[in-house]
Structures are given as C-alpha cells and as structure tokens.
C-alpha positions as CSV (number, residue, x, y, z in Angstrom):
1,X,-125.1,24.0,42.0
2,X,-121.7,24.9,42.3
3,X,-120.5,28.1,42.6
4,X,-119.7,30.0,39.2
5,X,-116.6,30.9,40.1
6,X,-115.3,27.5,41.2
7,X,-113.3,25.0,38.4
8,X,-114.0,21.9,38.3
9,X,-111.0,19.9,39.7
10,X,-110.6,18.4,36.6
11,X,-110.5,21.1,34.8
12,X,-108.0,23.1,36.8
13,X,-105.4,23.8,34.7
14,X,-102.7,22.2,37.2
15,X,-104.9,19.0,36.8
16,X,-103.9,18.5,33.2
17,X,-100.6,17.2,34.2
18,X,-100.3,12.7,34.5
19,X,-100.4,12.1,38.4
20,X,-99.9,8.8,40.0
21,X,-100.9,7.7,43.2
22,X,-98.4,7.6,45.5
23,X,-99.7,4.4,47.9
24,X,-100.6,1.8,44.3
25,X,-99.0,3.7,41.7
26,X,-102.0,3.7,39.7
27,X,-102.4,6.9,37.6
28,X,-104.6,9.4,38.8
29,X,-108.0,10.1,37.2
30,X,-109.2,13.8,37.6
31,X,-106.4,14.0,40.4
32,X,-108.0,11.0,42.0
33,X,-107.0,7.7,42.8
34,X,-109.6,5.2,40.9
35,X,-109.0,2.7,43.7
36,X,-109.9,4.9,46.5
37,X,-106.4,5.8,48.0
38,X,-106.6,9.1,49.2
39,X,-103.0,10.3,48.5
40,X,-102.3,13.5,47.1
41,X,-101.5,13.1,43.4
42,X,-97.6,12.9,42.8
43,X,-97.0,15.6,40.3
44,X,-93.8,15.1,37.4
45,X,-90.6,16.1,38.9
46,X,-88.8,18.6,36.9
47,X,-85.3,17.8,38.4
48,X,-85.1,14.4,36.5
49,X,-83.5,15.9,33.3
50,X,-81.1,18.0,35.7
51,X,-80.0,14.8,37.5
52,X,-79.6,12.8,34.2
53,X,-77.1,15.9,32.9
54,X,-75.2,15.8,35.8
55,X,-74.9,11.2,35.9
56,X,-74.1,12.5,32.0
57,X,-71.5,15.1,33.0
58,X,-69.9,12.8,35.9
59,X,-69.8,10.1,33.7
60,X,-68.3,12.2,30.5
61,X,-65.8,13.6,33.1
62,X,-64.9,10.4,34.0
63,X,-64.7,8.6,30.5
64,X,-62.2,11.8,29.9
65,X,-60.4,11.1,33.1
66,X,-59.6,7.9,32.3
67,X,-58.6,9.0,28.5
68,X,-56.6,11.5,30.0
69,X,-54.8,9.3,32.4
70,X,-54.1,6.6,29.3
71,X,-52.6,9.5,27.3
72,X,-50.3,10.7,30.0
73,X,-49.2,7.2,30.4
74,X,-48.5,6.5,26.9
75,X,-46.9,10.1,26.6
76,X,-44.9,8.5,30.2
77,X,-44.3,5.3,28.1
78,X,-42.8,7.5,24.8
79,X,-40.9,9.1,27.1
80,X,-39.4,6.3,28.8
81,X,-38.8,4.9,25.1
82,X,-37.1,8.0,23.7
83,X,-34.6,8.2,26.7
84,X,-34.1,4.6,26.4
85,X,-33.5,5.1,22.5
86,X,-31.0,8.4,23.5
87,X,-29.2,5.6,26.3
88,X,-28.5,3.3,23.3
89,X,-27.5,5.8,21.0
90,X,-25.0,7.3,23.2
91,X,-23.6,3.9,24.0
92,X,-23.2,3.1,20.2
93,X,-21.2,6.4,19.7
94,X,-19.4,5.8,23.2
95,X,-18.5,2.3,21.6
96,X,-17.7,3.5,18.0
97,X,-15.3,6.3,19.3
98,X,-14.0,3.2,21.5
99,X,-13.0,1.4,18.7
100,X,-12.2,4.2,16.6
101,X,-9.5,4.9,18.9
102,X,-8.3,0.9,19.7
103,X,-7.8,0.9,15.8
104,X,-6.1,4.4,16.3
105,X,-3.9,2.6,18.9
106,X,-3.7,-0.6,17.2
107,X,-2.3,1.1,14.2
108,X,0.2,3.3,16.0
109,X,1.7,0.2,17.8
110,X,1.9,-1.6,14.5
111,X,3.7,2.1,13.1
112,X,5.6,1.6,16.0
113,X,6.5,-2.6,15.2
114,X,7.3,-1.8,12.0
115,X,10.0,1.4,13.2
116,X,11.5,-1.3,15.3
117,X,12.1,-4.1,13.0
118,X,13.4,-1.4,10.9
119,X,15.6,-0.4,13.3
120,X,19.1,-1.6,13.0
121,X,22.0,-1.9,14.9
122,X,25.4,-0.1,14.6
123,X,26.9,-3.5,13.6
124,X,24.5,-4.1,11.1
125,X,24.2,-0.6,9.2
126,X,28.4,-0.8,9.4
127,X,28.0,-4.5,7.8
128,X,25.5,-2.8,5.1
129,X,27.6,0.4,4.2
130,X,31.2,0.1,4.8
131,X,32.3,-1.1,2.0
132,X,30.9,2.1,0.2
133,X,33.0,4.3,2.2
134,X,36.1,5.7,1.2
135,X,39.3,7.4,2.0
136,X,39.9,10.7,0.0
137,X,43.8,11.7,-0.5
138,X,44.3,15.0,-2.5
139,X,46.4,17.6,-3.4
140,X,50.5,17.5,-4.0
141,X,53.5,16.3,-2.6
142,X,54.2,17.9,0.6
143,X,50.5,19.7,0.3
144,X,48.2,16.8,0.8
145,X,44.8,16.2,2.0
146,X,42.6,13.5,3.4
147,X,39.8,13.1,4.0
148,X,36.4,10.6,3.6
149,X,33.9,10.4,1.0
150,X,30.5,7.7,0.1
151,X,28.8,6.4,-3.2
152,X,25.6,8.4,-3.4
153,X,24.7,7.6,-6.8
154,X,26.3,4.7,-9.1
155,X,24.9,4.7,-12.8
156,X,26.2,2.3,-15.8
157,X,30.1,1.6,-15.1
158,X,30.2,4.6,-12.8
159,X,30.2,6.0,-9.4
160,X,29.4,9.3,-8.1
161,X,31.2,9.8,-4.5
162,X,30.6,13.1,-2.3
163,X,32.8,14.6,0.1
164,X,34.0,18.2,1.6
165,X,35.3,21.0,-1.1
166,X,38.1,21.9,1.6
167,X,39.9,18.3,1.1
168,X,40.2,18.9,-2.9
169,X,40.3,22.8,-2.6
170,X,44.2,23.1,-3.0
171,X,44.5,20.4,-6.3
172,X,41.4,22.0,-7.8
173,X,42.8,25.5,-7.6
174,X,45.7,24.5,-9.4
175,X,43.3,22.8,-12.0
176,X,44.2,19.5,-10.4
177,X,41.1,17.3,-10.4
178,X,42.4,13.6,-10.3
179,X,42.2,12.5,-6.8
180,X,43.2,9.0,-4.9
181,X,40.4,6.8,-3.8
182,X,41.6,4.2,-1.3
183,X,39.8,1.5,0.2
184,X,41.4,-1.2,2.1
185,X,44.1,-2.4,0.1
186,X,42.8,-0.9,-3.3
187,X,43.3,2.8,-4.9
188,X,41.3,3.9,-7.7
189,X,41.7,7.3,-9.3
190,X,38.5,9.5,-9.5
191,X,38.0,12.7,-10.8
192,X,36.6,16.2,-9.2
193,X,33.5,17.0,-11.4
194,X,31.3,19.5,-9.7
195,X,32.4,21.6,-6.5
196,X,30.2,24.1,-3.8
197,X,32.9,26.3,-2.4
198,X,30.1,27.9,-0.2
199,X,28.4,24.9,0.4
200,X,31.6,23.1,1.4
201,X,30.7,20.0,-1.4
202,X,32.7,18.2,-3.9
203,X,31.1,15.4,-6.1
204,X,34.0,12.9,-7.1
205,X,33.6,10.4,-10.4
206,X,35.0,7.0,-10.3
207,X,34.6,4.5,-13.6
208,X,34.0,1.9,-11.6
209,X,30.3,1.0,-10.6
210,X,30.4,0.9,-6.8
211,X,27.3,0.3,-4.2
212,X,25.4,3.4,-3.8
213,X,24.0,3.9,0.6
214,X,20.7,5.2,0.1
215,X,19.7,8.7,1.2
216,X,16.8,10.2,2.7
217,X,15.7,13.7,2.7
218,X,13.6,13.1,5.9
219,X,15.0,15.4,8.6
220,X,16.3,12.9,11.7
221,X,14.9,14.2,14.9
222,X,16.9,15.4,17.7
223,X,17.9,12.3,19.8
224,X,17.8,10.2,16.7
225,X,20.8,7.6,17.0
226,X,23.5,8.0,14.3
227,X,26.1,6.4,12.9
228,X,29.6,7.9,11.5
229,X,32.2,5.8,9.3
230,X,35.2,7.7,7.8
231,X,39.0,8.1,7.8
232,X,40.0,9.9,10.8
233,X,43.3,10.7,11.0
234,X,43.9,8.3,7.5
235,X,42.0,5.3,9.4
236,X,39.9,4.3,6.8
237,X,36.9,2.6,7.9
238,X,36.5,3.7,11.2
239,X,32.8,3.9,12.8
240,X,31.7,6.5,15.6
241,X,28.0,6.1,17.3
242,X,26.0,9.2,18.9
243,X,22.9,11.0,18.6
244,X,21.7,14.2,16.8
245,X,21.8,16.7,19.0
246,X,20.3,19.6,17.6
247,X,20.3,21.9,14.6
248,X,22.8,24.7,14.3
249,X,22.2,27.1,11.1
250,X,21.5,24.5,8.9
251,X,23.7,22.5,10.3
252,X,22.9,19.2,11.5
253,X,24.7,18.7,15.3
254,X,26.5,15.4,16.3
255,X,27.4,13.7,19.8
256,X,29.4,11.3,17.7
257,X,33.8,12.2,17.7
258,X,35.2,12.9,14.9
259,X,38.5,13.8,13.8
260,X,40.6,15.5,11.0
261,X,40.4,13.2,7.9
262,X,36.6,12.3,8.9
263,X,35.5,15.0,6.9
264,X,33.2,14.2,4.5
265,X,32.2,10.5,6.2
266,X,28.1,9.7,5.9
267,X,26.3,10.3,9.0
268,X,24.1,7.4,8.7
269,X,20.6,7.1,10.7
270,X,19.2,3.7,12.4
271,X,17.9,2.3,8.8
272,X,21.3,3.1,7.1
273,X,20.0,5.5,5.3
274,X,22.3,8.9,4.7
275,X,21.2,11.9,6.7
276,X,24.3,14.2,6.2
277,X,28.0,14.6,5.5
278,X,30.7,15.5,8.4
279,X,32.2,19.1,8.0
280,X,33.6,20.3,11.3
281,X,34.0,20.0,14.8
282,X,34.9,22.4,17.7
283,X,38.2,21.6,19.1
284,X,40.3,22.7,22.2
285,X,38.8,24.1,25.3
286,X,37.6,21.0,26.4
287,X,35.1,20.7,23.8
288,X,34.0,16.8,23.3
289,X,31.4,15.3,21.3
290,X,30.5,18.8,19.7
291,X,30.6,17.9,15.4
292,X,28.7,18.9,12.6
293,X,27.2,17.8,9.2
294,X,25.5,19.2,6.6
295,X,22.3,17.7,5.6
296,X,21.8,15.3,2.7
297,X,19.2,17.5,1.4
298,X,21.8,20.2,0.6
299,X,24.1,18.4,-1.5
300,X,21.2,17.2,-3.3
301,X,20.3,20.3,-4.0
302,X,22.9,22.3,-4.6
303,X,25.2,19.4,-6.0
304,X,24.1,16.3,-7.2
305,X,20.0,14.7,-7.4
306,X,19.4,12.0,-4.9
C-alpha cells in the first residue's frame, strides 16, 4: 500500500503536461519513457513564443529597414530630379534673357543701320535744298535790308517762305509789305503776310509754287551735325557746316559762321530736314563760331503750321 499522502506520479498535477524523452524522442507515458530510457521527461519550453516575437520583431525591423532605406532613396532620387529640373529651368530663362537681349542688340544695330543710311552728307542735303533757299532784299532806297529765307510750306500756285521780322521790320512799319525774292539770276516779288515781332519771324507769300524742305519738330541733340545755307553778306547760296552746340533760352546754339545777311537761312540736320532759322551771332571780342537759331518748332507755333 502506498502511503495516503503520496500522488501517484501520474496524477501529479506537473505530470499532466506532454513530455518527450529526451534520448528517442518518444513521448512520455505517465512521465516515463515506454521504451525504457531513463531520461528525465523534457517538459514544454515556455520561451518558444518569446523567441518567435523577437525572429518576428527582427525581421519586421528589418522589412522596415529596408522600406525605409528605399524611401530615402527615392526621396534622394526626387531630389536629385527637382534640382536637375531647377538646373534646366534656370538655363532656359538664362537662354531666353540671352536672346531677349541679342534681339535687343540686333534691333538697336539695325536702328542704328537705318540712322546711317539716313545719314547724309553736306554735299547731298546742299544738292536736295538749295534751290529752296532764297535771298531776302527789303526795305527802301538807301534803307535796305538783306537777308535769307526757305519754302516751308508750298500749297496750289503758292509758296510760303520764312525768314527774320528784323530784315522786313523797316518796309513793314511803313506798311510796306512787297519784298524782293532773288535766287540766282531770278527775282520774284513776295509779299509780308504774317510777322512775330517778339518772336523775331516773318512768313513771306510768293505766287509761284516752289519746293517746300521738310521740317521736323524733333529737337537735334547737342553734337548733332548741321548744315547752314543763306546769303551772307548778299552771297546767296552759300553753305556753312558745324554742330549744335547747346541750348541757350530757347535758343538753339551753332558752331557753324554766320554772317550779316544769313539771317533767316535753314539750319538743316543730317536728313535735310529743318531744325531752326538763323537769328544772331556774337561778334567782336574774338568770338568765333558762337550763332544762334530759333527752333522750327517756334515758328510753327507761333507763325505758320508745319
């Protein structure tokens, strides 16, 4: 008989668990081997399902390793693309504002072409314009006047002519306003119709039409080449080449000599076009090359339209 207070091994309650034999492998009956081996019965190990959590953990860790490592390298890669993608853009604008300015430059040398070959020369604007020149002779016997005038304006079987009030000032005081206009061999007689005593202006009609020089009421830079042709002295016809040398109180200021009887001779700019009328010049004291003209864009103003 065993004693009471002994369990069966069998029964005890650590029996209950599925042993295996640790030499055969064979499970364990009532804690024994069935085959005799005397091994201790190899009881269930309860770190299995901690090791298969932490192969699951390693293994997650890993899969998110390597997910992590393709992101970064595709956000590398969209990098690289976006800087590659700013590189072109750039070079685009840099190549746009490239040829932006070539045409710039392309069209300022053609501006500049175009100046030239409009552009003439002293010969040619005298070839073009002075036969529209004239001499001015005014006033009376013993009290007479010359001076220079141009056609600014020729209309059906007439011709308006400008020159200074001071050559007809005397004759039209008296309410004298026939005039002689001379060219070359030839005198026609022209009549005073309007007058600017403060503008120093006098618009002269001739019935006869005559070729008009064009005007221009674009104001010629300082340096700007000009030509003179008047009647110095009586000389009719008689051209004189200088600059504009600045502006004096509305005054446009010459290089080019003049003398008495040029007064009221086109200053003409490299196009032929008029630009002013001669009024004055500083003389004595040395003084040289220091004349004066008063803009085109006065006597269209205050006299005649251009």
């Amino acid at each position: 008989m065993e004693p009471a207070h002994v369990t069966r091994a069998e029964e005890h309650p650590s029996d209950r668990s599925i042993g295996y034999c640790t030499v055969c492998g064979t499970q364990l009956q009532a804690g024994r081997c069935s085959r005799g081996h005397s091994a201790m019965p190899a009881r269930r190990s309860r770190r299995a399902p901690l090791v298969w959590i932490a192969v699951s953990l390693l293994l997650l860790l890993a899969l998110l390793s390597v997910q992590t490592w393709a992101l970064v390298s595709s956000i590398s890669d969209v990098r690289a693309t976006v800087e590659e993608l700013r590189g072109e853009v750039r070079s685009q604008q840099e190549a746009a504002a490239n040829r932006n300015e070539t045409e710039r430059l392309a069209e300022r040398v053609e501006g500049l072409e175009a100046e030239a070959d409009a552009a003439l020369t002293p010969a040619q604007i005298t070839a073009r314009t002075r036969s529209s020149v004239f001499t001015v002779e005014s006033g009376t016997f013993g009290n007479e006047w010359v001076g220079s005038a141009f056609v600014l304006r020729s209309e059906s079987g007439s011709s308006i002519l400008i020159t200074n009030y001071h050559i007809v000032r005397d004759a039209w005081s008296q309410g004298i306003t026939q005039v002689d206009i001379k060219h070359a061999d030839r005198t026609y007689v022209g009549t005073v119709e309007a007058v600017s005593p403060e503008e120093d202006l006098a618009a002269i009609r001739v019935d006869l039409r005559l070729d008009p020089i064009p005007s221009t009421l674009d104001r010629p830079k300082v340096g700007d080449s000009i030509v003179v042709i008047g009647s110095p002295f009586g000389l009719g016809r008689t051209v004189a080449t200088g600059v504009v040398s600045a502006f004096r109180q509305g005054y446009l200021q010459l290089s080019a000599p003049v003398s008495p009887g040029a007064s009221g001779a086109p200053v003409l700019n490299d196009r032929g076009e008029v630009v002013g009328v001669i009024v004055a010049k500083i003389a004595g004291g040395g003084a040289e090359g220091l004349s004066f003209a008063i803009p085109i864009r006065t006597v269209c103003r205050v006299l005649v339209g251009c």
